[in-house]
N, C-alpha and C positions, 0 to 999 in steps of 0.2 A: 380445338378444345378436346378432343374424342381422345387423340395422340397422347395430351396433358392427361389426362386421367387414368389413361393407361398404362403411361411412365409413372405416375405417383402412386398407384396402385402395387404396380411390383416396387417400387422403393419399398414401401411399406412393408411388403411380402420378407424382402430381404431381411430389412430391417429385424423382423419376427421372428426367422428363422436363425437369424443371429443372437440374436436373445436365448433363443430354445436350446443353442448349441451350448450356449456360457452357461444355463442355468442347470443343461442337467450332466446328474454325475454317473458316472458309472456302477456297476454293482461292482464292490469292494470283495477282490480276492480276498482267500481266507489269510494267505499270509500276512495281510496290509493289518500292520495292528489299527484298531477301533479309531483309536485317536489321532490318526495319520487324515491329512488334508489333500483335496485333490486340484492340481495345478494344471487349468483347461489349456492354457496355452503347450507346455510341456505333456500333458496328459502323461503326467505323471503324481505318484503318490507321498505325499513328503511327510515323516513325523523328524520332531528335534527336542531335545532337553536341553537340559546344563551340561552335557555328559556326551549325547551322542545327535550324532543325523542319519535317518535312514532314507533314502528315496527307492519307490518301488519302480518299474513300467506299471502300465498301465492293466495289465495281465497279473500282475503280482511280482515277475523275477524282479530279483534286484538288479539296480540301478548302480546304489553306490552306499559304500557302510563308513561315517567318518566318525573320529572323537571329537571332541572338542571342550573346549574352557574359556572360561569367561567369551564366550560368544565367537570362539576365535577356532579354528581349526590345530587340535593339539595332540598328536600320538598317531596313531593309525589311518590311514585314509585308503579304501580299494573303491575302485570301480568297473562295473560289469560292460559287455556288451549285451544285445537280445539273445546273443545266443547261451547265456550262463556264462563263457567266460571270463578270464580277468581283463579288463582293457590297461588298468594300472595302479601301482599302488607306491606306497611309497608311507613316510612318516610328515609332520609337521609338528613345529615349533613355534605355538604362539603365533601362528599365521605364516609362517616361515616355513615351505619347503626346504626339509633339513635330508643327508645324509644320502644315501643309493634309492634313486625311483628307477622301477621297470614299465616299459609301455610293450605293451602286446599286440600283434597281431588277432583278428579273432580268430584263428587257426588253434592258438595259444602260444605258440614261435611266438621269441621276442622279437619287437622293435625296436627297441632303443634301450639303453643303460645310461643313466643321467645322474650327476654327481648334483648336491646344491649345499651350500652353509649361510647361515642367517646375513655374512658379512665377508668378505668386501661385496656390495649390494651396488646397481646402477639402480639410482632413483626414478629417473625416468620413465624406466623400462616396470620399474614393478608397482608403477602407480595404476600402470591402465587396469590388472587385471589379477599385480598379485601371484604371477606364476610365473613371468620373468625378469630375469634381473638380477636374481643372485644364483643362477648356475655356476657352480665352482668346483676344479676335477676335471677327471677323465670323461669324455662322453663314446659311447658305441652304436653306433646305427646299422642296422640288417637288411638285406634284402630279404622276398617273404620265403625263400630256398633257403636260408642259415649262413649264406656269403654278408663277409662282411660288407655294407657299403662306403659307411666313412669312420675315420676316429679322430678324433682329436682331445682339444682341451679347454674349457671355458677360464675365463677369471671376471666374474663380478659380469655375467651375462654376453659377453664377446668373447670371439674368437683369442685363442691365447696359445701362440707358441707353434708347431707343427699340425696341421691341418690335412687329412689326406681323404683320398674318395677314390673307391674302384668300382669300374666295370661290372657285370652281374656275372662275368665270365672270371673273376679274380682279379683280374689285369690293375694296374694303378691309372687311374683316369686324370688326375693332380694333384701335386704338393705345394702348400700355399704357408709360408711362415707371416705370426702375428705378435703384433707388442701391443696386449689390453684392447685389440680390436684394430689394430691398424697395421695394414700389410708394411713389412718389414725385412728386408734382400730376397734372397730369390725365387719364383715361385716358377711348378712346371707344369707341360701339359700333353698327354700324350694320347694315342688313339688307343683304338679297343687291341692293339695287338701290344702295347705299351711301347711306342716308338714316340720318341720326342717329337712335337708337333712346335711346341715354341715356350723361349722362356721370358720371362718378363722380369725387373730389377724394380726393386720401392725402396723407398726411404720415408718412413715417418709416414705411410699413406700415399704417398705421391709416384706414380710411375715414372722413371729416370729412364727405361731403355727395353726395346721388345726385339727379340731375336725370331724372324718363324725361321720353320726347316722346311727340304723337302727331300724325298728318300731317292736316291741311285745304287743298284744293286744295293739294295737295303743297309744303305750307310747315310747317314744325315749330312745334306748339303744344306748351306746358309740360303736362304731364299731371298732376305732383306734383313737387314737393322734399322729399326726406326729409334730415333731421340726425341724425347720431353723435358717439358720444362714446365713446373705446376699444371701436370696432368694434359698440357696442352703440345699435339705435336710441333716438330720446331728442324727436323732433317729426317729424311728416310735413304739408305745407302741400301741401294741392290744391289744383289751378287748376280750376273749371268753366266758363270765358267759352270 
């Protein structure tokens, strides 16, 4: 009975001090306009019109400054990290990530260059959340040095066309070709010193044939050939010379 009372005591405790936590707010930086509302879960500060959205931290820096219309994100959209820099910015159309978004590092080095247009759009993809799905363009990825890491090309959210990713040291790490997101003839793979390691053959998606290597006085010997058939192996031929 003693145990019971004492478990239902602290529930209660908790219970209270969860209450205590939701109900109170913080003192409202001076930047936080009057009218701006505070979001306990985020413990963040949010004002919006017809016109614009502002979200503060908690401390007051910004958060993130967007426009918007008829309720929809439309024209300028940036967003901060803690430490005042940019984290990314970019435009919108009518809810539509439109034209060049930059993502940053909070260093301020970019991370990424990302192209998007309202359309060709994967529906799937831009129901969840609205931010992907109609990537379209060139894309550029950084390591946090200013080396490139990958480039390629999107079409309607997938991969599209030449696909490449290097090493932190420059090197090419693979090339991987695509038709609307499905791997399509040859793709390669090489180590950190860029020596072929193994290439592999697609059609339509489907792996047809995997060559690996292995290196003798630094010249690429056949190690094995393996053969598929709807992604399933089906012959492997070794080389031992």
């Amino acid at each position: 009975m003693n145990y019971f009372i004492k478990y239902f005591s602290l529930l209660v405790l908790l219970i209270y001090f969860i209450n205590c936590e939701r109900l109170y707010v913080p003192p409202r930086p001076a930047s936080v306009f009057k009218e701006a509302s505070y979001n306990h879960r985020f413990r963040q500060w949010r004002y919006e019109d017809n016109q614009k959205e502002i979200i503060w931290f908690e401390d007051g820096k910004l958060f993130r400054e967007a426009k918007k219309e008829n309720q929809l994100y439309h024209g300028v959209y940036i967003q901060y990290f803690r430490n005042g820099s940019i984290s990314q910015k970019g435009n919108y159309d009518q809810g539509y990530r439109v034209g060049e978004w930059v993502y940053y590092f909070p260093n301020g080095k970019i991370y990424l260059t990302l192209h998007y247009l309202k359309f060709p759009i994967d529906k799937n993809k831009f129901v969840l959340n609205g931010e992907f799905g109609n990537e379209n363009g060139p894309y550029i990825r950084y390591y946090d040095n200013g080396q490139v890491e990958e480039m390629g090309t999107y079409y309607a959210g997938s991969f599209h066309q030449k696909r490449i990713r290097f090493y932190k040291n420059g090197k090419k790490q693979f090339e991987i070709f695509y038709n609307q997101g499905k791997k399509n003839g040859t793709a390669k793979f090489y180590d950190s010193e860029e020596r072929l390691l193994r290439e592999e053959y697609y059609q339509n998606d489907l792996l047809e044939k995997l060559i690996s290597y292995r290196f003798v006085n630094n010249q690429p010997i056949i190690n094995f050939i393996s053969f598929y058939k709807d992604n399933q192996l089906i012959n492997i031929d070794f080389r031992n010379e």
